[in-house]
C-alpha positions as CSV (number, residue, x, y, z in Angstrom):
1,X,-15.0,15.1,2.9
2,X,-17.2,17.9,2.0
3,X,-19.0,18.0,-1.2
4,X,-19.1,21.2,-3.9
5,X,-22.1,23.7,-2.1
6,X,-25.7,22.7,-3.2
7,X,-24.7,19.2,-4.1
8,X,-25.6,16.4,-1.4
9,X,-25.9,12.4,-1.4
10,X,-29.5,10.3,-1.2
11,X,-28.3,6.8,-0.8
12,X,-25.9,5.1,0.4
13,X,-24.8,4.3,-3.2
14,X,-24.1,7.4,-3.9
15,X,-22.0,8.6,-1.4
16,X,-19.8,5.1,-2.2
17,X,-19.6,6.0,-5.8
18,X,-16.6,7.1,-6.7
19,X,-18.2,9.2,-9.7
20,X,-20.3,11.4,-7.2
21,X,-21.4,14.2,-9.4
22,X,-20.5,16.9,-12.4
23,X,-17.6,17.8,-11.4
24,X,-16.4,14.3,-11.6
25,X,-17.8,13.9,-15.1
26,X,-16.4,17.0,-16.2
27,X,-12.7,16.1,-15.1
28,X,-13.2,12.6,-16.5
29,X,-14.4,13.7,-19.8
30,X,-11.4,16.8,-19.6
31,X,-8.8,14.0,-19.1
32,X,-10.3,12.0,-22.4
33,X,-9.3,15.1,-24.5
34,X,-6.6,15.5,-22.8
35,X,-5.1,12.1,-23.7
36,X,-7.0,12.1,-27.4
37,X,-4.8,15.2,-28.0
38,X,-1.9,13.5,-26.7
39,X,-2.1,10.3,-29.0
40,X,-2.8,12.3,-31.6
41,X,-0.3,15.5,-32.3
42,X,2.2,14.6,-29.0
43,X,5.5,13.3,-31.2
44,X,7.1,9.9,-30.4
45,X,9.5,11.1,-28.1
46,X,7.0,13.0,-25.5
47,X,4.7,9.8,-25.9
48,X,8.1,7.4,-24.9
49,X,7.9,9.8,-21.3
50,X,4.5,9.4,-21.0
51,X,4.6,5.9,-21.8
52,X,7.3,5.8,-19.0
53,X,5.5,7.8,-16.6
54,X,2.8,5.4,-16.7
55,X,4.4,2.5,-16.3
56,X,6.1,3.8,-13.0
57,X,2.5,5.0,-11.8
58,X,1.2,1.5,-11.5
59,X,4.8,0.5,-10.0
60,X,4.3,3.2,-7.2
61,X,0.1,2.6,-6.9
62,X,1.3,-1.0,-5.3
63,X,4.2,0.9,-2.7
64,X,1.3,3.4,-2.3
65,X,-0.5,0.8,-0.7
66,X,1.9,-0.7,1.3
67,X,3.3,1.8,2.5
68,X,0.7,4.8,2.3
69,X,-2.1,3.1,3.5
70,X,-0.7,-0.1,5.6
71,X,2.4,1.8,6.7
72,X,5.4,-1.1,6.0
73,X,8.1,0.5,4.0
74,X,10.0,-1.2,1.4
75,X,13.3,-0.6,-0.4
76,X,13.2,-3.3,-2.6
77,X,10.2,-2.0,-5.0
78,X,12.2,-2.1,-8.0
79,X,13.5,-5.5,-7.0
80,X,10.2,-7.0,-7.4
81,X,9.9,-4.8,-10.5
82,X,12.2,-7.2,-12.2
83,X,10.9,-10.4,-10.8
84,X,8.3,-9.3,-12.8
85,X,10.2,-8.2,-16.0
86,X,12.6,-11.2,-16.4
87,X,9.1,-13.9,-15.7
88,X,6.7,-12.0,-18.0
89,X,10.1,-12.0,-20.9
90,X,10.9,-15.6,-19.9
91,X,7.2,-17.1,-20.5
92,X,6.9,-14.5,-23.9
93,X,9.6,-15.9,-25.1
94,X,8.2,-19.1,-24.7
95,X,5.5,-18.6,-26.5
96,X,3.3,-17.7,-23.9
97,X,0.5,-15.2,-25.0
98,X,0.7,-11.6,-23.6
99,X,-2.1,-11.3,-21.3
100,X,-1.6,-14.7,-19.7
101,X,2.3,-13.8,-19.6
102,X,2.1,-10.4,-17.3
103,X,-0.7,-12.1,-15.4
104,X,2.0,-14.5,-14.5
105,X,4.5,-12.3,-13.7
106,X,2.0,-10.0,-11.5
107,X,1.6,-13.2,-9.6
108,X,4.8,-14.3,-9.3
109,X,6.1,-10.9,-8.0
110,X,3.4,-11.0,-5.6
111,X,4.8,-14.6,-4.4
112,X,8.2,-13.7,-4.1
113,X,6.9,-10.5,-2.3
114,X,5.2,-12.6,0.3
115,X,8.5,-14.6,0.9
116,X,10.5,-11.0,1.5
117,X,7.5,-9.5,3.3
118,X,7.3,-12.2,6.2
119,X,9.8,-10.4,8.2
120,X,7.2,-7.6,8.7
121,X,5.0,-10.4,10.9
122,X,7.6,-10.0,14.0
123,X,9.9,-6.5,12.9
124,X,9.0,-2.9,11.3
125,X,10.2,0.7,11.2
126,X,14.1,0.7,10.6
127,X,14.4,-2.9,10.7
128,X,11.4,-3.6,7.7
129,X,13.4,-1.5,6.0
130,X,16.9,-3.2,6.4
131,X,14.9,-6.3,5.6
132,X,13.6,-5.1,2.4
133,X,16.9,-3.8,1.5
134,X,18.6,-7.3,1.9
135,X,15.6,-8.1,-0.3
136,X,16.8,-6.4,-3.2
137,X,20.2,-7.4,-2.9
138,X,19.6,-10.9,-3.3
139,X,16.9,-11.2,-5.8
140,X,19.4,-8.8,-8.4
141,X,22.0,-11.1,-6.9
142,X,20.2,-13.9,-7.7
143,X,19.2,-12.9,-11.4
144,X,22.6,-12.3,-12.3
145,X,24.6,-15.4,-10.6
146,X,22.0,-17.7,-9.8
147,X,19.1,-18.0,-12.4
148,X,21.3,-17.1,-15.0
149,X,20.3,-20.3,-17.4
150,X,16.9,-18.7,-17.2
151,X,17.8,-14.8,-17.1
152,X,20.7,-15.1,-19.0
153,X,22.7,-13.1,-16.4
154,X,23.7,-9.5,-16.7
155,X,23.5,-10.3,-20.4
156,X,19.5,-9.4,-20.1
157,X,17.1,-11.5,-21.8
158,X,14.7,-10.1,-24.9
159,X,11.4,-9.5,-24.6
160,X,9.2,-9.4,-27.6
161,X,6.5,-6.9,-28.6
162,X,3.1,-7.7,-27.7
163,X,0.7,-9.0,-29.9
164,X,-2.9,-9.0,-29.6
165,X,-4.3,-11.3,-32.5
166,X,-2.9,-9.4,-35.7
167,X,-2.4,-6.5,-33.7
168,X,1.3,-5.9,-32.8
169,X,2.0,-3.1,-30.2
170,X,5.5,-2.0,-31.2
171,X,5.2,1.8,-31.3
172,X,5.0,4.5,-28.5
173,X,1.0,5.7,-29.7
174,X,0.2,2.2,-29.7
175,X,1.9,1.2,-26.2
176,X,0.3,4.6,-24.9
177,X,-3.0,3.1,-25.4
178,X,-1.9,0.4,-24.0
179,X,-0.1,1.8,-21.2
180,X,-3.3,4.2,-20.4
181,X,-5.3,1.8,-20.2
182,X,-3.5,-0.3,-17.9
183,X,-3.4,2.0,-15.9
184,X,-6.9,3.5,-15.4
185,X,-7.7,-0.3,-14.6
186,X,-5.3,-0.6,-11.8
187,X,-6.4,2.8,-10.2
188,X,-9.8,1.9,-10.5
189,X,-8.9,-1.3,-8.5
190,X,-6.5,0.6,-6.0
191,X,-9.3,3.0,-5.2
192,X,-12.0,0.2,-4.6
193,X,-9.5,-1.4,-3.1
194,X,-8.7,1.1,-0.3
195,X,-12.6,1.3,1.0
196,X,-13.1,-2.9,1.1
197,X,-12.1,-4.5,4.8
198,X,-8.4,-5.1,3.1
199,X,-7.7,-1.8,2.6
200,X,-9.3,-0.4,5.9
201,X,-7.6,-2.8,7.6
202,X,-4.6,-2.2,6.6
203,X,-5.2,1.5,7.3
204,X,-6.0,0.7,10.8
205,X,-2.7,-1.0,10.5
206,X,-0.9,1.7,9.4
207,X,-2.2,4.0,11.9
208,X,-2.0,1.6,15.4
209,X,-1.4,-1.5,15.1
210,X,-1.8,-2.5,18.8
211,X,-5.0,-1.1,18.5
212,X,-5.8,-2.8,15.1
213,X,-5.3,-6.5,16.9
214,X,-7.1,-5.7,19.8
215,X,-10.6,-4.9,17.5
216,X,-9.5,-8.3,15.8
217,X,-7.9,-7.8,12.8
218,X,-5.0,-10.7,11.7
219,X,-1.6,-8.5,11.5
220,X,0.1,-11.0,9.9
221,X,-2.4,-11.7,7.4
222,X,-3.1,-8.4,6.9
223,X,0.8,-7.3,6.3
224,X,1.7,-10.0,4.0
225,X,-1.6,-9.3,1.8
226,X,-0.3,-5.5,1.5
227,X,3.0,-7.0,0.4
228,X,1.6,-9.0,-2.4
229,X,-1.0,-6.6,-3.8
230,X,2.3,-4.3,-3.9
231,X,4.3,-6.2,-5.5
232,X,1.7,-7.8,-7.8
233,X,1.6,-3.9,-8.7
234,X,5.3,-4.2,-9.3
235,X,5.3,-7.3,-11.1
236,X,2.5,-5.9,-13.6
237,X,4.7,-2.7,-14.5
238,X,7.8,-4.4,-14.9
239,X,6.6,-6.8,-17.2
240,X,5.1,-3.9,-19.1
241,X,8.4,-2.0,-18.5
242,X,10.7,-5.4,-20.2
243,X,8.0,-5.6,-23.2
244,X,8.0,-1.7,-24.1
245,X,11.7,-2.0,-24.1
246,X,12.0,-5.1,-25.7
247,X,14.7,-6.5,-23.3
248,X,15.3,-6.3,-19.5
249,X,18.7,-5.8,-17.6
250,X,19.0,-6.5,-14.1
251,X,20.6,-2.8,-14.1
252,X,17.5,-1.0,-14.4
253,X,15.9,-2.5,-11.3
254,X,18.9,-1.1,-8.9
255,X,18.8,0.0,-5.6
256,X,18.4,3.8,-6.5
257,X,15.6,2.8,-8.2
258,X,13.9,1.4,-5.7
259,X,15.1,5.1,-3.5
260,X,13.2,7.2,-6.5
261,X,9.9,5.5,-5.6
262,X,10.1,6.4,-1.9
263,X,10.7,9.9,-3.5
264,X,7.5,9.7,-5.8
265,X,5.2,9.0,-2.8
266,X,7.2,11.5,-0.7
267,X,6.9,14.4,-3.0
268,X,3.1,13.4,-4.2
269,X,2.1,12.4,-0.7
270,X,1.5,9.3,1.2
271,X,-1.6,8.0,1.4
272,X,-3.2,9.4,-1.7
273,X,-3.7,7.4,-5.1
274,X,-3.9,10.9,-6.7
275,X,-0.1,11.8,-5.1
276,X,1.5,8.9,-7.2
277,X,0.2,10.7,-10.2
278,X,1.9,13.8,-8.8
279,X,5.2,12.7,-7.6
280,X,6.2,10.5,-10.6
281,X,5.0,13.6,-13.3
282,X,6.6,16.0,-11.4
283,X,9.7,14.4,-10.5
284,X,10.1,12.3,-14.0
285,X,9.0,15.7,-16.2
286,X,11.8,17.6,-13.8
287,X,14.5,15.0,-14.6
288,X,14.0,15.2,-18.7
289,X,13.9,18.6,-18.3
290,X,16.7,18.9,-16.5
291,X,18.6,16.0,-19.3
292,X,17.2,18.5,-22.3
293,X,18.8,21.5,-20.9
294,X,22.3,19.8,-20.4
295,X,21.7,18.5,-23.9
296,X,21.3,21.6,-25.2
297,X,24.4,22.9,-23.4
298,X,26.3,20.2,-25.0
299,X,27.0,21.4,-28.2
300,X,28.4,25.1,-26.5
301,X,30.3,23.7,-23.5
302,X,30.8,19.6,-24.1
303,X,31.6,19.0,-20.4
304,X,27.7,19.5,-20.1
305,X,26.5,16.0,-21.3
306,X,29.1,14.1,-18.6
307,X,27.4,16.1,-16.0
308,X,23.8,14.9,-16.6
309,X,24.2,11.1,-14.7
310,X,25.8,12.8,-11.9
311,X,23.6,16.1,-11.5
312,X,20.6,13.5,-11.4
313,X,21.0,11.8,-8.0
314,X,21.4,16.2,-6.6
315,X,18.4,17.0,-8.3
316,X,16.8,13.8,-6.6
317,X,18.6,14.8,-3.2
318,X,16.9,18.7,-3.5
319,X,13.8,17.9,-4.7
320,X,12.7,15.6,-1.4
321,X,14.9,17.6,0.5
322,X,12.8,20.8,-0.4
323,X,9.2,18.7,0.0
324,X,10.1,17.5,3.2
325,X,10.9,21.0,4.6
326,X,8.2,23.6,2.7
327,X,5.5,20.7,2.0
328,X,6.0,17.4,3.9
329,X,2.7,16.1,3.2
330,X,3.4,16.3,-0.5
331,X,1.5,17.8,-3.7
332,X,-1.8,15.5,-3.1
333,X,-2.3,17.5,0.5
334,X,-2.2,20.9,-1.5
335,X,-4.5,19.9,-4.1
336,X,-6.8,18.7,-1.4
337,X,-6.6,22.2,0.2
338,X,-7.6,23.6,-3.2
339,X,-10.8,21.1,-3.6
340,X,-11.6,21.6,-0.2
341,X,-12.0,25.3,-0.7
342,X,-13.7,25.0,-4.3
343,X,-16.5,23.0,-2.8
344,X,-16.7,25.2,-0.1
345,X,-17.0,28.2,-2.2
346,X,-18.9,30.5,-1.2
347,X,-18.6,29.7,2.4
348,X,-14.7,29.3,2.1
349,X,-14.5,29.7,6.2
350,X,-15.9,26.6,6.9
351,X,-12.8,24.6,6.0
352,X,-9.2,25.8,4.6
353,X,-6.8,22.9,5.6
C-alpha cells in the first residue's frame, strides 16, 4: 500500500496505526463537520435515512467479514438480524436496561449463528449457501409458529425507546448520535479486527483453504468464529433496528432482505470495510430517490405510487446487474485506484490499478 509522496513510516507502530498521517486527520476531522452539519440543519426525515443507513452498515460490516474476508456466503443475514431484534425487544421489555439488552441480543445472534454456520465445517460454495438459506427459513418460521408466546407471532412484539439514565432517545437527531456512534465503534473493531490472527486467518481461509490447513490453521474453528462475529454484527443492528422503530415484525427480516445485503457488498466491494459504506449509501440513497420521484408523480398520474414496491426489486436487479458487468470489484476498488494515484502524485506511473 503506498503511502502519499514524502510521507514514510519509522516504527513499526506506525505503519500498524490505522491513523498514519495528515491526510488521515484531515478526512477524520472533515467527516466531524460533516455529521455536526447533519445533526444540526439535516430535517427529521433525511436524519430517519441516515439513521437507517447506519444501522444496515453495522448489519453488512459482520457479512463483510464473513464473507469478504473469510469467504462463506450467507443468505440468511437478515435472519440473524431478527434473532437479534425480537431478544434485545423481549429482555427491554422486561425491564432489562438498554446496553445490557443489545449486548444480549449481539450474543445471542452470534449463538444461533454458530448453530446455522456448522454446516460450513464439511460443505461451502453452492451448498453454504442452500444451507444458509434453510437457515432463514426456519428461524422466520420459528418466530412466527414456534416462539410465538415469546415473539408474539406475526403480531410483532414492542420495543421501547432507549433510555440512558434520564436521557430518552426517542427522536431521529438523538438516535443519529446514537446510531453514529455505534457505528464508528464497530468499524474501529472490524478494522482491528481484520489485521489480528482471526482475521488473517480467515483471509487465508477465504483465499485457499487447503493451503490455510496445511500451515496449521483450525478450519472449523476459524469458520464458525467468522459466523459468530457476523452475526453478532447482525444481532447488534437489529436490536438497534426493533428499538428505533419501536416494534419488530418478522416481515422486515425476509429473505429479500437478506439478497439486498449480498447486493451492498457486491456493489461496494468485497473485502473492503470502506465498500459497506459505499454499497448501502449508494444503493439505500438510489432507492428513496427512486420512492420520492414516484411520489412526486403520484399526484399527476396516481398509478405512480402502486408502482413503487414493484419497480424496487428492478432497480435492485439493474443496479448489481450493471456492477457486476462495468465494475465487478465494486465502488471501494475505484476509490482505491483514486488513493492510489493521489499518493502517487507526482509520480502517477508508478502505480494506476
Amino acid at each position: 500500500m503506498y503511502l502519499p509522496t514524502g510521507t514514510f513510516n519509522e516504527t513499526y507502530k506506525q505503519d500498524m496505526a490505522i491513523i498514519r498521517h495528515r491526510e488521515h486527520w484531515m478526512v477524520i476531522v472533515f467527516l466531524f463537520i460533516i455529521c455536526t452539519l447533519l445533526f444540526l440543519f439535516v430535517s427529521d426525515s433525511i436524519l430517519g435515512i441516515i439513521n437507517l443507513m447506519g444501522i444496515t452498515i453495522i448489519s453488512a460490516l459482520g457479512l463483510q467479514f464473513l464473507l469478504g474476508f473469510a469467504g462463506q456466503i450467507s443468505t440468511a443475514h437478515a435472519a440473524f438480524m431478527a434473532v437479534g431484534a425480537y431478544t434485545s425487544a423481549i429482555l427491554a421489555v422486561n425491564g432489562i436496561p438498554f446496553g445490557f439488552s443489545i449486548i444480549c441480543a449481539s450474543f445471542v445472534s452470534g449463538i444461533v449463528g454458530i448453530m446455522f454456520g456448522w454446516p460450513s465445517i464439511r460443505i461451502k460454495g453452492f451448498y453454504l449457501l442452500m444451507s444458509t438459506f434453510a437457515a432463514q427459513l426456519i428461524i422466520i418460521y420459528s418466530i412466527d409458529n414456534v416462539l410465538v408466546s415469546l415473539t408474539r407471532g406475526t403480531l410483532g412484539h414492542s420495543a421501547p425507546s432507549p433510555r440512558i439514565g434520564e436521557f430518552i432517545i426517542n427522536t431521529e437527531r438523538r438516535w443519529f448520535i446514537l446510531i453514529i456512534s455505534i457505528l464508528v465503534v464497530s468499524t474501529l473493531v472490524l478494522n482491528n479486527l481484520k489485521r489480528t490472527k482471526v482475521g488473517r486467518a480467515a483471509i487465508a481461509i477465504r483465499d485457499n483453504d487447503l493451503a490455510a490447513e496445511v500451515m496449521g490453521i483450525c478450519l472449523w474453528r476459524y469458520k464458525l468464529l467468522a459466523f459468530f462475529i457476523c452475526c453478532c454484527y447482525a444481532g447488534l443492528a437489529g436490536a438497534l433496528y426493533a428499538h428505533w422503530q419501536s416494534s419488530v415484525v418478522s416481515e422486515a427480516f425476509d429473505l429479500m432482505q437478506s439478497i439486498w445485503y449480498l447486493g451492498y457488498l457486491i456493489v461496494g466491494g468485497l473485502g473492503s470495510i470502506a465498500g459497506c459504506f459505499f454499497g448501502v449509501i449508494l444503493i439505500i440513497a438510489l432507492q428513496e430517490g427512486v420512492t420520492r420521484l414516484f411520489s412526486s408523480l403520484g399526484s399527476s398520474y396516481p398509478e405512480a405510487i402502486n408502482m413503487i414496491s414493484t419497480t424496487r426489486p428492478i432497480f435492485f436487479g439493474v443496479v448489481v446487474a450493471l456492477f457486476l458487468i462495468f465494475e465487478p470489484r465494486g465502488l471501494a476498488h475505484r476509490w482505491e485506484v483514486v488513493k492510489t494515484y493521489y499518493r502517487s502524485w507526482p509520480f502517477p506511473y508508478i502505480s494506476k490499478e
